[in-house]
Structure formats: C-alpha cells, structure tokens
MARLOFI-38482 format. One line per 8 residues: their letters; for each residue x, y, z of N, C-alpha, C. Coordinates in pm, 1 decimal. Layout:
// residues N
a> X Y Z X Y Z X Y Z  ...
// end
This chain:
// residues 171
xxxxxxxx> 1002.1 -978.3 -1145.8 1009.3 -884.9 -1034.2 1155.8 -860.3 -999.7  1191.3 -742.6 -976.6 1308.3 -692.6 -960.4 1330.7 -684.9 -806.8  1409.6 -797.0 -774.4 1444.1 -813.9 -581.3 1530.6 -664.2 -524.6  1620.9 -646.7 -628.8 1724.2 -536.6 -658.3 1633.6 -404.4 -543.3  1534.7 -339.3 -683.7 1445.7 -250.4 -623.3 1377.8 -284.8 -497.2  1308.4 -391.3 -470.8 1257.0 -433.3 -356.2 1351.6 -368.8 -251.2  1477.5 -457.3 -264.1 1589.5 -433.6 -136.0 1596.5 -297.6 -48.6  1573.8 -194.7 -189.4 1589.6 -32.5 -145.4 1462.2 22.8 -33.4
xxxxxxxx> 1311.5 -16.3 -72.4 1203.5 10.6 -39.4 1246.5 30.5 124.4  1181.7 153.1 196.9 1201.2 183.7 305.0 1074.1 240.4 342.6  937.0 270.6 273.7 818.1 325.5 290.2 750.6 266.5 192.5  671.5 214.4 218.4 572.8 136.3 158.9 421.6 201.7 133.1  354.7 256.2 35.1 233.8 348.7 -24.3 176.6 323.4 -54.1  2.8 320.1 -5.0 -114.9 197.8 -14.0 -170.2 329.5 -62.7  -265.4 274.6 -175.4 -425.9 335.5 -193.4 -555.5 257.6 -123.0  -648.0 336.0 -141.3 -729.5 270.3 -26.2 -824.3 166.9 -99.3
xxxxxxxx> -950.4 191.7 -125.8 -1036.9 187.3 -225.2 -971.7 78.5 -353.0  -1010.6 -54.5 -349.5 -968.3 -109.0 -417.6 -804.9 -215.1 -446.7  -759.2 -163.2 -262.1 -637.3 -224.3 -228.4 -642.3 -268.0 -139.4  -635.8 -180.7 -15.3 -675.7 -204.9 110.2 -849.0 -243.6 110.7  -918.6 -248.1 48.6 -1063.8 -278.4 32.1 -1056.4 -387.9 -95.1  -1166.4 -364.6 -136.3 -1203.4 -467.1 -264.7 -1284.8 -378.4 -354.9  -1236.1 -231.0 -325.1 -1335.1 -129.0 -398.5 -1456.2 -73.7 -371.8  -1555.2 -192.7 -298.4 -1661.4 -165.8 -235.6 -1700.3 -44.0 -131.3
xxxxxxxx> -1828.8 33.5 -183.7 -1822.9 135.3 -87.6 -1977.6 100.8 -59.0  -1988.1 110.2 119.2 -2112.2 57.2 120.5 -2147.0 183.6 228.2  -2279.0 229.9 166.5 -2353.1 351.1 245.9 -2468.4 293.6 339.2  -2490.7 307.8 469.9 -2637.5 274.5 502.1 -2754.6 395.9 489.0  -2865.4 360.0 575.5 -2953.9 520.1 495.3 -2929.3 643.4 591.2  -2834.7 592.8 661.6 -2779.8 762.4 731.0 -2688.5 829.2 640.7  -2656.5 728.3 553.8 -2500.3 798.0 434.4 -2386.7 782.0 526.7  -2388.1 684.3 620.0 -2231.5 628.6 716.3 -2227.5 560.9 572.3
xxxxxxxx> -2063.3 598.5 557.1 -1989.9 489.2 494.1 -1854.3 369.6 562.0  -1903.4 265.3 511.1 -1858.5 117.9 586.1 -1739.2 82.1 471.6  -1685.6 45.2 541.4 -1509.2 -22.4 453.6 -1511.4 -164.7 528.4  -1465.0 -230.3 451.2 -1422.0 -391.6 478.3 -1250.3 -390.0 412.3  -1223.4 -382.6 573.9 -1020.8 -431.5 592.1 -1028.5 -577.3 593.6  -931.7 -631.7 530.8 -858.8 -791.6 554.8 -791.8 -780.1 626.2  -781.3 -865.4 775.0 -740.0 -861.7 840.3 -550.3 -938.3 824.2  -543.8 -1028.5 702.9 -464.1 -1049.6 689.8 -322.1 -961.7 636.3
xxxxxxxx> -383.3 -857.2 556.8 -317.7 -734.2 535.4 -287.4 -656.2 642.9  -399.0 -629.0 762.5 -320.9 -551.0 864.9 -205.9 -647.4 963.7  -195.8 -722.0 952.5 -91.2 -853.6 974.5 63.3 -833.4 929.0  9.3 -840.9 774.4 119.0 -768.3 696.9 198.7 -635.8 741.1  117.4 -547.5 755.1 164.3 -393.4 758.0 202.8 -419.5 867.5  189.6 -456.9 954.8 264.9 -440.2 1119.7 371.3 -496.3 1093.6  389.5 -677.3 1027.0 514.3 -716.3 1030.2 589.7 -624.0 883.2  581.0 -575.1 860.0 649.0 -477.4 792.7 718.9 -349.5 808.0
xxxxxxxx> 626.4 -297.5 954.7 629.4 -217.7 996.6 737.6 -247.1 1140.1  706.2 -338.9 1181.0 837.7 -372.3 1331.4 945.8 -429.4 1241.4  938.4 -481.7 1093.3 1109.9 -441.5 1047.9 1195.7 -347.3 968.6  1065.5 -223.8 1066.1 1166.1 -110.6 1002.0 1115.8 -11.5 874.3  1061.6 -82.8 761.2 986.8 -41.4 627.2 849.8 33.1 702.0  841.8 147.2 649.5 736.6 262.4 685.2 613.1 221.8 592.8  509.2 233.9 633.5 386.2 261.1 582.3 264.9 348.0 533.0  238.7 384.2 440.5 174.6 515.2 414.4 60.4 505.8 339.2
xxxxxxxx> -57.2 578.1 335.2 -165.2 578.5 260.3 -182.8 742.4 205.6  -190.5 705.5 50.5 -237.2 809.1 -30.1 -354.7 795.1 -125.3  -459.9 877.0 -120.2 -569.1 811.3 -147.7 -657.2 919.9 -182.2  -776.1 920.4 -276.0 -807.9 1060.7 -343.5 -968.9 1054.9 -241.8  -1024.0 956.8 -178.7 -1092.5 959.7 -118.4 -1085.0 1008.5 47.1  -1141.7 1007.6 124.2 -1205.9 1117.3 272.0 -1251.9 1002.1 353.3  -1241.8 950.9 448.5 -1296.4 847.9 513.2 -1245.1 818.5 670.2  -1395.1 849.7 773.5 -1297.6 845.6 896.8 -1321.5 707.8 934.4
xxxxxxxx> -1355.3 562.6 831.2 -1321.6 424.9 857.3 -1176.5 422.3 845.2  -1127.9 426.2 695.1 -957.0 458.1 683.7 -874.7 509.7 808.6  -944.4 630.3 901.4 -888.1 677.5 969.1 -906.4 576.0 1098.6  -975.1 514.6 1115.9 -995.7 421.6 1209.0 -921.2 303.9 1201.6  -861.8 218.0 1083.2 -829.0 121.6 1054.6 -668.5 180.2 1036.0  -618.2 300.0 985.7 -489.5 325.2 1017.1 -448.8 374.3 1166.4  -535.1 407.0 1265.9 -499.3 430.4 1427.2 -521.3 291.3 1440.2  -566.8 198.4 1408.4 -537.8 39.2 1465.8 -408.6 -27.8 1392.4
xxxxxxxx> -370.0 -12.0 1299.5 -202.0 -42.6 1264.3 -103.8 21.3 1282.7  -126.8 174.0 1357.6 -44.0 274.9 1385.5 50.3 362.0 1273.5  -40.8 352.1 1141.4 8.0 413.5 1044.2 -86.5 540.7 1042.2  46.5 641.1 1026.8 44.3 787.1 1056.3 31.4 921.5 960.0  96.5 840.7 840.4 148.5 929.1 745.4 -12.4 899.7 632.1  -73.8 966.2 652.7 -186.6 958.2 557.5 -225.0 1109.7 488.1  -236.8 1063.6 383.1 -267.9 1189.7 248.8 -387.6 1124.4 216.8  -476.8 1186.8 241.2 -635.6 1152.9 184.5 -671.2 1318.6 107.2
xxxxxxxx> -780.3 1268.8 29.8 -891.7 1375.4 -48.3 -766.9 1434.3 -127.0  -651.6 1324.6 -197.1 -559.1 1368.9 -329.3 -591.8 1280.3 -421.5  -633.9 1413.6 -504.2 -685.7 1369.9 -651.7 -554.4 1356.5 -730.7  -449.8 1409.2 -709.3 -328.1 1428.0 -843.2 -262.5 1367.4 -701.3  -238.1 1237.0 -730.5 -157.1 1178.5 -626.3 21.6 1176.0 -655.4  35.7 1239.7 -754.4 183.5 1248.9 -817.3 194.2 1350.2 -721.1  96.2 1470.6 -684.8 142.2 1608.6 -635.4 225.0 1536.9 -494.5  186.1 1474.3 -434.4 218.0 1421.5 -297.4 429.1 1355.8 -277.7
xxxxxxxx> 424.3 1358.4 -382.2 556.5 1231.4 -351.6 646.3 1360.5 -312.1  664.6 1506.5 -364.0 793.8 1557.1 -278.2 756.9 1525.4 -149.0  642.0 1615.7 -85.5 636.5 1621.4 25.6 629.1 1479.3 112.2  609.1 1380.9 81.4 611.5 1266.6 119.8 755.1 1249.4 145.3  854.7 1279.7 69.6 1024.6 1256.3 77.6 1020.7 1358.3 167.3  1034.6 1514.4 182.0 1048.7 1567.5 258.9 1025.1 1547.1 411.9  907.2 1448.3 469.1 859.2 1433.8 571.2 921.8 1314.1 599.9  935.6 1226.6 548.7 1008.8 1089.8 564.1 1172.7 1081.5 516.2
xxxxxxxx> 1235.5 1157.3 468.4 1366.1 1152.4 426.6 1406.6 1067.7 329.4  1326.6 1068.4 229.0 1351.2 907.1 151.7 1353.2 960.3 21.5  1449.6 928.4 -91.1 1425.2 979.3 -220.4 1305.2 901.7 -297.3  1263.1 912.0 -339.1 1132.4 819.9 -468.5 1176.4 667.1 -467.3  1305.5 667.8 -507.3 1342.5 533.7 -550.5 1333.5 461.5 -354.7  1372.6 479.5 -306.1 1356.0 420.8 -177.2 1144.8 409.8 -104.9  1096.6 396.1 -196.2 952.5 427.6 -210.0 854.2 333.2 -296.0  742.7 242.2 -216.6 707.2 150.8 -329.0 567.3 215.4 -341.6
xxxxxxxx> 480.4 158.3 -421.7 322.3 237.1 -418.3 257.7 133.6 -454.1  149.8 77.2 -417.7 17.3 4.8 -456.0 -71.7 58.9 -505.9  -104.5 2.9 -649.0 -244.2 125.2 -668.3 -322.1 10.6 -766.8  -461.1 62.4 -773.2 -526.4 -70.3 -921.7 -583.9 38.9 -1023.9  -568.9 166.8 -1004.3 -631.3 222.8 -1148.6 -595.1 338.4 -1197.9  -627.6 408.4 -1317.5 -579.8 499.6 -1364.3 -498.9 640.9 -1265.4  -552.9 659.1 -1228.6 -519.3 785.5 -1142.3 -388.0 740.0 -1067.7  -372.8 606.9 -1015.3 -215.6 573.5 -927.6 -126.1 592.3 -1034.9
xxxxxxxx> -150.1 568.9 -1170.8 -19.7 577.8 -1255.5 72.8 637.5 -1227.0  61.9 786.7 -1247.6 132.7 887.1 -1237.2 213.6 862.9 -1090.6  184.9 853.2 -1023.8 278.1 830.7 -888.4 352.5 692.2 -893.5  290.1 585.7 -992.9 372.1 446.6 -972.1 469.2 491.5 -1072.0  457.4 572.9 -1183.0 569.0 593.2 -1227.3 687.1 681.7 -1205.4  681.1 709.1 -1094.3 754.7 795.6 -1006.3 846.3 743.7 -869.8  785.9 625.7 -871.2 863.3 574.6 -742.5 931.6 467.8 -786.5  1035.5 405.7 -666.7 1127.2 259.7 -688.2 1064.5 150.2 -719.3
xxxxxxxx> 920.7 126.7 -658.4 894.5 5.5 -736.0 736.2 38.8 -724.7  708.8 5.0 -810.8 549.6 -7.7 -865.3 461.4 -139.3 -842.0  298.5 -153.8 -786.7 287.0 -254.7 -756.2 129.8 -226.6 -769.5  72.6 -320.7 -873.5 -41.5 -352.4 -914.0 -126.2 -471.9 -807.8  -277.1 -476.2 -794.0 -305.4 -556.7 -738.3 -388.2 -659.3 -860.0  -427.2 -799.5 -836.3 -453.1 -853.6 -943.6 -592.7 -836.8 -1010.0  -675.8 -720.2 -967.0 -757.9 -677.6 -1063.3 -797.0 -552.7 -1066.0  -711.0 -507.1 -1088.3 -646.2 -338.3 -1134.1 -669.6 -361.1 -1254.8
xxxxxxxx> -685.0 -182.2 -1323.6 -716.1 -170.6 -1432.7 -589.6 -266.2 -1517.9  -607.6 -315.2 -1668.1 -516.9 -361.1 -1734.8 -423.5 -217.9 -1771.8  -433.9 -140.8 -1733.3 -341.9 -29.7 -1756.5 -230.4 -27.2 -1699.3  -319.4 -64.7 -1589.6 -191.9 -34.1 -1469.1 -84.9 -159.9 -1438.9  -182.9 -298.4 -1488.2 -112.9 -384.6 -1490.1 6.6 -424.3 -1560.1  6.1 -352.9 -1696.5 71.6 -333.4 -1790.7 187.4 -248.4 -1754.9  195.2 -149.9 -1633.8 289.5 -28.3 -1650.1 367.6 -56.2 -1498.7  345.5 -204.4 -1445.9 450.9 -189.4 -1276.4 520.6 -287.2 -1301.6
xxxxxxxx> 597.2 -283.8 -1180.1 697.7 -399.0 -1140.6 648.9 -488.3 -1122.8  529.3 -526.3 -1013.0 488.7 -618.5 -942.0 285.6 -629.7 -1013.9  292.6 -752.9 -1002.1 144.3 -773.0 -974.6 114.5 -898.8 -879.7  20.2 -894.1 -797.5 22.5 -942.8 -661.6 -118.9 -1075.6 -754.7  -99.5 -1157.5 -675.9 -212.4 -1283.0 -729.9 -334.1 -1244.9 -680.2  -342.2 -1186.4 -541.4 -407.5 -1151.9 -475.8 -495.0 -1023.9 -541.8  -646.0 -1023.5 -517.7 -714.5 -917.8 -537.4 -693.4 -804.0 -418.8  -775.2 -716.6 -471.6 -762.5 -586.0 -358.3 -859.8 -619.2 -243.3
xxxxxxxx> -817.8 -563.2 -171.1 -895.5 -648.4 -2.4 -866.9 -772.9 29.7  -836.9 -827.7 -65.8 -832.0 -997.2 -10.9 -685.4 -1077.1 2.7  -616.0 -962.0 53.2 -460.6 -1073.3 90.1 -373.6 -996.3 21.9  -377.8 -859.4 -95.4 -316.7 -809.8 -192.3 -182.0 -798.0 -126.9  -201.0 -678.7 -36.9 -107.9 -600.4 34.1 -50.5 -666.7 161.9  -103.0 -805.2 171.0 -21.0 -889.3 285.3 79.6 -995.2 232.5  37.8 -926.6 34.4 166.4 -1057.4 -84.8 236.1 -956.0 -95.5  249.4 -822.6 -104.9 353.5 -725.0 -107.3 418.9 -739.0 35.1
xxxxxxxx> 380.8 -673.5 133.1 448.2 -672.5 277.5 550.2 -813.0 310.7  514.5 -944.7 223.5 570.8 -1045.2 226.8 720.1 -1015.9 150.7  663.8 -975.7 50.2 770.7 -1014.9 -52.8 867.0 -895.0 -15.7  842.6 -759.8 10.1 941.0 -699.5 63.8 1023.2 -735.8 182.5  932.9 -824.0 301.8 1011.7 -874.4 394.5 1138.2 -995.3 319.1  1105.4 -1080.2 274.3 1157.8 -1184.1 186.2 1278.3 -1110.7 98.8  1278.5 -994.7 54.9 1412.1 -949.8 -13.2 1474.0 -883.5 46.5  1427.9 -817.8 152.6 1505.4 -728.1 264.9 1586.9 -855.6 361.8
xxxxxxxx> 1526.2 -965.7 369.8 1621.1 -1069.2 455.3 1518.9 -1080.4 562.6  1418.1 -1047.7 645.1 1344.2 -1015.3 741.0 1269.5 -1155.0 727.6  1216.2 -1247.2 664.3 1156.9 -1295.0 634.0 1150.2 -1453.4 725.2  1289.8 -1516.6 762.9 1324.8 -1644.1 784.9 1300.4 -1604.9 932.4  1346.6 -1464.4 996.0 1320.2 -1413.8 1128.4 1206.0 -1424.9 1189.4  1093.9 -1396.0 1108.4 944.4 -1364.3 1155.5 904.0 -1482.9 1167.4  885.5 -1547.3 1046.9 877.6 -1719.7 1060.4 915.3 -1768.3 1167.0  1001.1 -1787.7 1233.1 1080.3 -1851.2 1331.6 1000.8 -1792.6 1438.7
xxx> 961.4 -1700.5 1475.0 884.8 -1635.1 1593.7 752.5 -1695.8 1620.9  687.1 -1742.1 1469.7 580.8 -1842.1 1487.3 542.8 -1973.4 1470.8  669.9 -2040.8 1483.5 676.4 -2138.1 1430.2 737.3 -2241.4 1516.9
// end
C-alpha cells in the first residue's frame, strides 16, 4: 500500500451495494427494499469526516435507505442510478475542487473498475470480484458491510497523521 497516495486523498468514494452493505438486497412483499449499514463504518466516515477528508457515494443503484443512512452521517455528495460510474469523476472534481489524484474510491466489482482506475488510490473490499482485486492499491481484510470501509477511513486517518489525535479523545 502506497502511504504516499493515501497522504493526498481529500474525498473519499463509497459504492453502496456490496461495500457499505454486504451486497444483500432484501425486499419484503410490499417490494420496500431494506439495507443493512455497519454501524462501525458509519463511525469511520464521521471520524474521517471531522478531519477534514470528504465523503461521497457513487453507486449505479436508487435507494431511499442509502438516502436515509447518508442524512444520518451527513454525507451530501451522492450520485446514485450511475451505471458508467467513470462518467461521474469530472463533475465530482468540479463540485468538490479536487483533481482525481486527490480522490480515493471503494468498489468490489466489475463496473467500479473504470473509475478505480481513474482516481489516486483505488480500494478493493475483501470479497470483491478477483478482478478488481487484482487492479487496486488497497484491499481491506474486511468484507463489504462488515468493517470494510471503517479499515479504509482508518488507514487514511493513520497516513494523514489524524490518527494518534482521535485515539487520545477515547482513551
């Protein structure tokens, strides 16, 4: 893992489905669809988020749980129902001021490629397609839903310097 790239990261880019979840999509017989957040990940994103590093979800799926679970971490910047998630990254710089390389992305399957290979650091979760595992910077020990994105939010705090600070607040 390259700390180097880490250091730059200033917006941080979640997919939903399989990151922030565990993939699972559960319908009841009204056709409500139910998402299961780890709460330890929204943990993450906040302390990531009060030091400064932005948070964002891009995601080819529609979901007003997502939309519920990002108004409870106060993440704003959401691109949902993008299928060509590469299309997103100008306008993502444009709205946030950030070139690519100042930009990390989480994704576990084919379709994130194209955008992980576009940004500063790339970041697989640990049971993402072997495609994808094969083509990032990072792969997290952690599965999707279960702690993934609260081993990224770490490790960016940890190379940015943020890390010995937060600790100390609970400790």
């Amino acid at each position: 893992m390259d700390i180097t790239k880490l250091k730059r990261i200033k917006l941080l880019l979640l997919d939903v489905d399989g990151v922030l979840t565990d993939g699972c999509i559960i319908y009841d017989d009204k056709s409500v669809e139910t998402k299961v957040f780890n709460v330890k990940d929204g943990l993450g994103v906040r302390l990531l988020m009060q030091a400064g590093v932005k948070v964002g979800i891009v995601t080819s799926r529609v979901s007003k749980a997502l939309y519920h679970r990002c108004n409870n971490l106060g993440i704003s910047l959401i691109f949902d129902g993008v299928h060509e998630k590469i299309s997103v990254l100008e306008l993502i710089s444009e709205q946030t001021d950030l070139l690519a390389e100042e930009i990390a992305f989480v994704g576990d399957d084919l379709p994130d490629l194209p955008l992980m290979r576009k940004v500063g650091f790339s970041i697989a979760v640990a049971d993402a397609h072997k495609t994808v595992i094969e083509n990032v910077d990072m792969v997290t020990s952690a599965k999707g839903g279960a702690g993934a994105v609260r081993e990224v939010c770490e490790a960016i705090l940890k190379a940015q310097g943020f890390w010995n600070n937060i600790l100390e607040r609970f400790l």
